[in-house]
C-alpha positions in Angstrom: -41.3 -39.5 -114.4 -39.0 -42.4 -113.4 -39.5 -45.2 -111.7 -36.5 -44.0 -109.2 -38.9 -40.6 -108.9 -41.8 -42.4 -108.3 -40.0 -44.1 -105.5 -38.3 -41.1 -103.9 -41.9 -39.0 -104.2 -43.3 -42.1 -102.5 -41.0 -42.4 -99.7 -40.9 -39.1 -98.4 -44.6 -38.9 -98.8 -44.7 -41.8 -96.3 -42.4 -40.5 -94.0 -44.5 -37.3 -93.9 -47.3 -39.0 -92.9 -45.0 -41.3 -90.0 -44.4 -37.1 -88.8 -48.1 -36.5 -88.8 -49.4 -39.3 -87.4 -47.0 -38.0 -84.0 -47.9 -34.4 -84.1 -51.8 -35.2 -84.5 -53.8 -33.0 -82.2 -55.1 -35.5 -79.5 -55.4 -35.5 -75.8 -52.8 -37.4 -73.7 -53.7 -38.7 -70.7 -50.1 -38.3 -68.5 -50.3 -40.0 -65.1 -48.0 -38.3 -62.3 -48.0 -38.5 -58.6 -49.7 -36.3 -55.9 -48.8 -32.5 -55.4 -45.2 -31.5 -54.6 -44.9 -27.9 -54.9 -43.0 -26.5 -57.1 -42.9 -29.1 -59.5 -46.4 -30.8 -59.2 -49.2 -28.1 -58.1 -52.5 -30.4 -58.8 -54.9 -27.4 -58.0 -54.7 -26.0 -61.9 -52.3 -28.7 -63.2 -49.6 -26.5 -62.8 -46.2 -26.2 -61.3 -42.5 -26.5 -62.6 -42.7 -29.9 -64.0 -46.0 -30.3 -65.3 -45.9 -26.1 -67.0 -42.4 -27.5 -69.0 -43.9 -31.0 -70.1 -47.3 -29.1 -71.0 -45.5 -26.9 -73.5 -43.4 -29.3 -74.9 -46.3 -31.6 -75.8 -47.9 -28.4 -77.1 -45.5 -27.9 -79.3 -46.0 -31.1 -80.7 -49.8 -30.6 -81.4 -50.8 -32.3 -78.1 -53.2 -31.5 -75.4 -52.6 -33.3 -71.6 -54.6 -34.6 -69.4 -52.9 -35.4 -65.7 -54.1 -38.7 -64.6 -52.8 -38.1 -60.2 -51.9 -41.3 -58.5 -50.2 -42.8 -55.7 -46.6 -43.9 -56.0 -45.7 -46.6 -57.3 -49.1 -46.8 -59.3 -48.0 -45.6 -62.6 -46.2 -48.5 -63.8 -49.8 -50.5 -63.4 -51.6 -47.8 -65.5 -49.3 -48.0 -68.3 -49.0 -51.8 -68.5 -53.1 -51.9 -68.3 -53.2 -49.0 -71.0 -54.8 -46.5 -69.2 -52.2 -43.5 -69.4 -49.9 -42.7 -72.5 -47.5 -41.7 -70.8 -45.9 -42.0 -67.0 -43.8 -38.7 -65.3 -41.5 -38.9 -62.9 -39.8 -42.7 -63.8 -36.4 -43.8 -64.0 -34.8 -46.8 -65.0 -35.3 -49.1 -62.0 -38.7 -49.3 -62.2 -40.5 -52.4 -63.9 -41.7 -50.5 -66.9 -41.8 -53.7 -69.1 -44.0 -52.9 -72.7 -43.1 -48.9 -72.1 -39.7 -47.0 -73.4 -38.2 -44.0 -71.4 -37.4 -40.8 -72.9 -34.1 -39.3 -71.8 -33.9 -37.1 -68.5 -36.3 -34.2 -68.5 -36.2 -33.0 -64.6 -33.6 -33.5 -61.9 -34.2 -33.3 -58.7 -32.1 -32.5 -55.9 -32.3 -34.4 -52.7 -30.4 -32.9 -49.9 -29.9 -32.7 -45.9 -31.0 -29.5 -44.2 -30.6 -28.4 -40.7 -30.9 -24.8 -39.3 -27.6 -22.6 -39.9 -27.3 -21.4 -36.4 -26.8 -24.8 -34.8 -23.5 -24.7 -36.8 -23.9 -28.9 -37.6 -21.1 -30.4 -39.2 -22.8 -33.1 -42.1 -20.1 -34.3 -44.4 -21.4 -37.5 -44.9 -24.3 -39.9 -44.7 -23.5 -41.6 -42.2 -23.3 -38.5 -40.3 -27.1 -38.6 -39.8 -26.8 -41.3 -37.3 -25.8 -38.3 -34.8 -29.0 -36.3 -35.1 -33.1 -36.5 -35.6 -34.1 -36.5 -39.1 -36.9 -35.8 -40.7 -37.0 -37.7 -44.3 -39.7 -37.8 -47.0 -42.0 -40.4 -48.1 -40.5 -43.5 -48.8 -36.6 -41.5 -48.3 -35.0 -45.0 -46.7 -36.3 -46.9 -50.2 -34.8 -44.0 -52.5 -31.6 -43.1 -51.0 -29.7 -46.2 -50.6 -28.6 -48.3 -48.0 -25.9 -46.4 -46.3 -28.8 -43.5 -45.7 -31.5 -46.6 -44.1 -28.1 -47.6 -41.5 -27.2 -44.4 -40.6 -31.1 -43.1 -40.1 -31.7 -46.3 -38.2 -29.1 -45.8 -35.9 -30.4 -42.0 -35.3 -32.5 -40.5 -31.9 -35.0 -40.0 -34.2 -36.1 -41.3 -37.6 -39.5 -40.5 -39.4 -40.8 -40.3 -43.1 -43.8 -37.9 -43.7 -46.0 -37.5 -46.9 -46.9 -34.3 -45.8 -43.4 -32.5 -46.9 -44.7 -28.5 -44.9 -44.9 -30.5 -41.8 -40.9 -31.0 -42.6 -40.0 -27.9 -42.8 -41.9 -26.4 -40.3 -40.5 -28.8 -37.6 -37.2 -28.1 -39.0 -37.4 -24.1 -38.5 -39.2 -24.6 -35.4 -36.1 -26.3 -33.9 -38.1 -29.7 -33.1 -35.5 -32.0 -35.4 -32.2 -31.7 -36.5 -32.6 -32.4 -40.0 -35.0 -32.8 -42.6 -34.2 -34.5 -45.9 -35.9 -33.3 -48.9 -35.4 -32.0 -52.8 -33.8 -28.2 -52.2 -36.5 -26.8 -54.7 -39.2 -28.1 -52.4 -37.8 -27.2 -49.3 -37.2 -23.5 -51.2 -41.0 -23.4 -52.2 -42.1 -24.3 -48.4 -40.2 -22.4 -46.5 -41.6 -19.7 -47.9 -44.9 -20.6 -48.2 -44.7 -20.8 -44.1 -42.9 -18.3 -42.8 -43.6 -15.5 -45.7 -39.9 -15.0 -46.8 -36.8 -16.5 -47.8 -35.6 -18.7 -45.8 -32.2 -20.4 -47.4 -30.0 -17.4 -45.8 -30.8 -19.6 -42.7 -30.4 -22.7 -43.5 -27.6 -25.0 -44.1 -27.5 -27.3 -47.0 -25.7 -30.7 -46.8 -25.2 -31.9 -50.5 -24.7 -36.1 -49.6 -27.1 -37.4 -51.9 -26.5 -38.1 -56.1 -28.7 -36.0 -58.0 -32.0 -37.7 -59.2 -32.8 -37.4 -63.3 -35.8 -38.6 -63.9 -37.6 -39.7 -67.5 -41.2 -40.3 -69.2 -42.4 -43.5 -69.7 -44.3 -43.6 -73.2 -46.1 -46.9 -74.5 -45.2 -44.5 -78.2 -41.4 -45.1 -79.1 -42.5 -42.8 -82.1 -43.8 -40.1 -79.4 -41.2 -40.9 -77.0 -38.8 -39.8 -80.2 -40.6 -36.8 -80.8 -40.8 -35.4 -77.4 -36.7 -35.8 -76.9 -36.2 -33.8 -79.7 -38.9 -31.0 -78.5 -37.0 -31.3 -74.9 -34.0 -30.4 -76.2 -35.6 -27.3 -78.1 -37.5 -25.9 -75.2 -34.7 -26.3 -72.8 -32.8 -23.8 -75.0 -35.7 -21.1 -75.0 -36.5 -18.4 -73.0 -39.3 -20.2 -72.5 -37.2 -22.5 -70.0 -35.6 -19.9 -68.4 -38.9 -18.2 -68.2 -39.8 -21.0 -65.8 -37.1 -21.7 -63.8 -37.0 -17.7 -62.8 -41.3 -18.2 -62.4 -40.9 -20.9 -60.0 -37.6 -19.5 -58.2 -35.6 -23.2 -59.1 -31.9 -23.4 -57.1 -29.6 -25.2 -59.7 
């Protein structure tokens, strides 16, 4: 054998063990905020967005372990090195030590009022004209065209509980709530027993909202993009979306 064998041999044997090293069986600890039905169901670490990044870390040998916090707390637990990995993180965030994998969930923040009171919404600053309903920390998240207009409104308030949202808003109480169409979709059912988006209107002002996973691992972060991509071409995806009745 040559020395230019030995060399080759040697190399790929080393980057075999680089692709082992990722796909070793461990558990991850994955911290992610509180429920939000449909994506994040805590009661059996389930829903939309935790089912997806479950199977994709299972297909790279992984187990997960959900680590539930409040907002805002996951950047702590990853600079401290007590999760792996962070859902639910973007950009704008002080993630300083961790890398970002590229999108893996969007969510869709819109304005929704009941479809029988025939309100004309075109814009943001619309919502100055009515009461609005908004979700947890909505005025930080939306910009600040959304926090003048909603100041300027009858009625402004920001719940954590997102049911209580929608059951003022089919109950005729506000005007408008403000919240990710899936979630809205999900909880409308879940209080009146039936579908409820043939009586709604939906106001589409806001950008949609990708959102990425922090890893302290650039070499995991690597290896779960290329996974993403894989699942997201399955009917494994598709299985889920359908499962958990998403609106695209």
């Amino acid at each position: 054998m040559t020395l230019s064998q030995c060399v080759f041999i040697c190399s790929v044997l080393i980057s075999g063990l680089s692709l082992v090293k990722v796909a070793w069986a461990e558990v991850l600890d994955v911290s992610v905020g509180w429920t939000k039905p449909p994506y994040v169901i805590e009661q059996g670490d389930t829903g939309f967005e935790l089912d997806m990044v479950k199977a994709i870390f299972a297909e790279l040998g992984h187990e997960v372990r959900f680590v539930y916090v409040p907002f805002g707390r996951s950047n702590s637990l990853l600079k401290t090195q007590k999760v792996d990995a962070a859902l639910t993180m973007n950009r704008r965030m002080d993630l300083a030590g961790a890398v970002l994998s590229e999108p893996y969930i969007t969510y869709h923040n819109t304005a929704i009022s009941l479809k029988k009171r025939n309100l004309k919404i075109h814009s943001v600053s619309a919502l100055e004209n009515y009461a609005v309903i908004g979700f947890q920390n909505a005025s930080l998240v939306l910009g600040m065209e959304y926090r003048l207009a909603t100041a300027n409104s009858p009625l402004y308030i920001e719940l954590p509980d997102q049911q209580k949202q929608v059951e003022l808003l089919l109950s005729g109480k506000v005007d408008v709530v403000v919240m990710d169409i899936n979630i809205f979709n999900h909880l409308s059912k879940a209080v009146l027993g039936q579908d409820q988006m043939p009586n709604v209107s939906v106001h589409h002002l806001f950008a949609a909202s990708p959102y990425r996973i922090a890893f302290r691992d650039p070499a995991l972060k690597d290896a779960f993009n290329l996974k993403m991509v894989q699942f997201k071409n399955s009917p494994a995806y598709y299985k889920l979306l359908h499962k958990y009745e998403f609106l695209q």
